[in-house]
N, C-alpha and C positions, 0 to 999 in steps of 0.2 A: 287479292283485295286486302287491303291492310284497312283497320278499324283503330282507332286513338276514343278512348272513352273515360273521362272525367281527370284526364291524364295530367298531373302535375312534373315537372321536367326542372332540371338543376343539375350542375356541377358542385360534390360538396355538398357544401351547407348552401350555397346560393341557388335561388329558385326564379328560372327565369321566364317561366310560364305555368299557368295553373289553368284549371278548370279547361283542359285540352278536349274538343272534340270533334271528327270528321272523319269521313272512310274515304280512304284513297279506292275508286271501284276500279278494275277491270275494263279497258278502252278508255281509259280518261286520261287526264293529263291534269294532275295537282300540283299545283304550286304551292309553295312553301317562302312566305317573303317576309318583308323585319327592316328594320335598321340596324345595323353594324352591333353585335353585341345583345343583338333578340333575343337568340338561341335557336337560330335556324339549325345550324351545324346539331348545335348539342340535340337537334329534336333526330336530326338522322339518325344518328349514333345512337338515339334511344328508340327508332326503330328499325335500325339494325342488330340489337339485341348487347351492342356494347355499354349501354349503361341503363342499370335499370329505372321504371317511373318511381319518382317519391311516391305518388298516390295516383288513384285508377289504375286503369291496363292499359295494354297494346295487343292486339292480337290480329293473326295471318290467317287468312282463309275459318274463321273462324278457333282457329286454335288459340290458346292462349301464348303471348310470349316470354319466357321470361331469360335471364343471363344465361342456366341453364337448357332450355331448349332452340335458345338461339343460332349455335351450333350447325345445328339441321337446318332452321328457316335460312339459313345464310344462305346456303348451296342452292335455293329459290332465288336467289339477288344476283342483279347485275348493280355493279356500284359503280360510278365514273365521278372518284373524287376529285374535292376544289383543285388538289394538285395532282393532274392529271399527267404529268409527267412522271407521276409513278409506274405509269399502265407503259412507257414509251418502250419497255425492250418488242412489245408489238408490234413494232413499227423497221426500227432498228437494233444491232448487238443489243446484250443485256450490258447496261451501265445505270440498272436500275438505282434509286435511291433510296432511303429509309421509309419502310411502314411497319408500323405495330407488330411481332411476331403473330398477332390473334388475327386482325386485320386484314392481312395479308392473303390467308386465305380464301375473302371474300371477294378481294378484287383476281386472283390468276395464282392457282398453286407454284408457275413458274418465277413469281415474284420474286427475286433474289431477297436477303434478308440482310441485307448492306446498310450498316450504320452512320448515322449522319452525316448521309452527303446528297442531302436536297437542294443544298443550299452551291455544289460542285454542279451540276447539272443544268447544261446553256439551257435556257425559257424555249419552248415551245413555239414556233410561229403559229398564227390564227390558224392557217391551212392544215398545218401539221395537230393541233385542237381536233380539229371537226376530222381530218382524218382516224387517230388515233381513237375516239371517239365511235367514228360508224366500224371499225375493226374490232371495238371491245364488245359492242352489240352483235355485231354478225357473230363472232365465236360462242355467243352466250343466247344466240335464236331459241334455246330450248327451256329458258328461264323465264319467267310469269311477272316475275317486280324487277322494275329497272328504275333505280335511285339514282340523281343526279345532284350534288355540290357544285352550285353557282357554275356550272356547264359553259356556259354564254360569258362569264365574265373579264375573260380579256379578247374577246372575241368585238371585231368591225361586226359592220350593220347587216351587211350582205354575210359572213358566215356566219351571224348570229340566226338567221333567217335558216343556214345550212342545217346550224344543228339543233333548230327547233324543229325541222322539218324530219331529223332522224328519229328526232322524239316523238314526233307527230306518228312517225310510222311505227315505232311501238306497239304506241296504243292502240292504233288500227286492227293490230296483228291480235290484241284482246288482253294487252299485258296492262297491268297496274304500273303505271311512270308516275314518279313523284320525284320533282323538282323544288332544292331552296335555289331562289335566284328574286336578284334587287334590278334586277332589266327588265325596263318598259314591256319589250317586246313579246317575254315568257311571259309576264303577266296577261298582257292584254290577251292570249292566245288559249289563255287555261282556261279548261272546262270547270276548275275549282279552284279561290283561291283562299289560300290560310293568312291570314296579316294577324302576327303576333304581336305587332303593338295596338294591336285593336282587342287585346281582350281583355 
């Protein structure tokens, strides 16, 4: 269960969200939605422990979070970032591309730590998404939070369906999923949903 209470969020000096609150619970499925430049993203990464709240908390099973003990909370998270072709030597060789040296270890210790070449790295087919996807869940079965970055976004209507349904089974299983995604489909399907230009 992840808790957001009275949480103000920013990069910087810029504050892209204030007065944050809602619990991701345990079997649910949150969604996390916006318009381009919310701060969907940046609310991830502030609870994943990469950047702390201006003001209020974030806290994991009732623990508190903070830079400092995020560390630990990590090794609780399964992460399937927007660029999910980080995760691909899962699939295939490693010809992994660039993540954060901190980062890294929340998505696969095997992560190579290979410097700017995301941008070398053919795009993913939808198939190969939802694939890459139910493989980083199945390895991480023993993990309680499973964080999704826009999951569905270059994904058709039919694997969009696919990998709502991996997400669907998550939850089932009792784990806290929490999703940013700007798709019809993840929305209409949440058990919660967060719209940051609504606050």
């Amino acid at each position: 269960m992840l808790e957001v209470k009275d949480a103000t969020i920013g990069i910087g000096e810029k504050v892209l969200a204030q007065g944050l609150c809602f619990t991701a619970r345990d079997g649910q499925l949150t969604c996390i939605t916006g318009s381009e430049g919310s701060g969907k993203t940046t609310l991830i990464r502030t609870l994943m422990g990469f950047l702390p709240v201006k003001e209020g908390f974030v806290s994991v099973d009732g623990e508190l979070l903070t830079i400092r003990s995020a560390p630990v909370f990590r090794t609780l998270m399964t992460y399937l970032p927007q660029q999910i072709q980080m995760l691909r030597h899962q699939l295939m060789p490693p010809e992994a591309p660039t993540c954060e040296p901190e980062e890294q270890t929340v998505w696969s210790p095997a992560i190579p730590l290979l410097q700017e070449q995301i941008g070398e790295v053919p795009p993913l087919s939808p198939e190969e998404i939802v694939s890459l996807a139910s493989e980083t869940l199945r390895q991480a079965a023993d993990k309680p939070i499973v964080i999704a970055d826009e999951p569905a976004a270059h994904l058709t209507f039919e694997m969009t369906q696919r990998m709502l349904e991996l997400l669907r089974q998550q939850a089932a299983a009792g784990k806290t999923v929490l999703i940013a995604s700007r798709k019809a489909e993840i929305i209409a399907n949440a058990d919660q949903v967060i719209d940051l230009d609504r606050l």
